[in-house]
N, C-alpha and C positions, 0 to 999 in steps of 0.2 A: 744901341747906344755906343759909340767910337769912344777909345778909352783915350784920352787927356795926354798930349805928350808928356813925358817923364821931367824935363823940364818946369811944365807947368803945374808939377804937384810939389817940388821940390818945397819949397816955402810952407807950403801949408802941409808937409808929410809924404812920404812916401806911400807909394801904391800899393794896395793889400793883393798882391802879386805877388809870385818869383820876379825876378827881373832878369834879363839876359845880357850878354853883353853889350849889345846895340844899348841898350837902357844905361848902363854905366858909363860908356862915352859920352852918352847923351847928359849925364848927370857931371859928371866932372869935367865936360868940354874937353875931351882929350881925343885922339884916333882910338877908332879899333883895335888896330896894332897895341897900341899901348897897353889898353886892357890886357889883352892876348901875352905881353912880352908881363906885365905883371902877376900874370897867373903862373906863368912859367917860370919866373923868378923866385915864386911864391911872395912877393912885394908887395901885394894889394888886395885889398877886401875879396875873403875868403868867397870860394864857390863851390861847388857840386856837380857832379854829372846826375843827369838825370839821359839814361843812354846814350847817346854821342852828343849829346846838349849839354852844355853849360848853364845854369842856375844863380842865382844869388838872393840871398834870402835877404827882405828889407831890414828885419833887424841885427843882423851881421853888419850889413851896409852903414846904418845910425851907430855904431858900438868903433865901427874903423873908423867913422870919420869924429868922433866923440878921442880917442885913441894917437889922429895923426893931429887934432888938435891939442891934444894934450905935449904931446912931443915935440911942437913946434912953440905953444906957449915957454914952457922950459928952456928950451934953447936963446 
């Protein structure tokens, strides 16, 4: 069974997965790059290595984007 682009779970929840970075582009419509320049920055939803992989746990992911909505309602 082919798993759902990341995309297509959006709305109805995310994937009971790690997700990777491809997966986070994928979810907030942005480049690669970005992710990659926000991890570095330390600026964007928290990750992990898992050996020379990058990780991101879906409920980190729900908790920052719960977080930059908060920060952007405020403003």
């Amino acid at each position: 069974m082919a798993t759902p682009p990341i995309t297509d779970t959006l709305r109805s929840g995310l994937p009971d997965r790690y997700l990777t970075p491809d997966d986070i582009a994928d979810l907030f419509e942005v480049p690669l790059e970005t992710v990659y320049q926000w991890r570095k920055k330390r600026i964007g939803p928290p990750g992990f290595r898992i050996g020379k992989y990058v990780r991101y746990d879906p409920a980190d992911i729900r908790r920052y984007v719960r977080e930059r909505k908060a920060v952007d309602m405020a403003a």
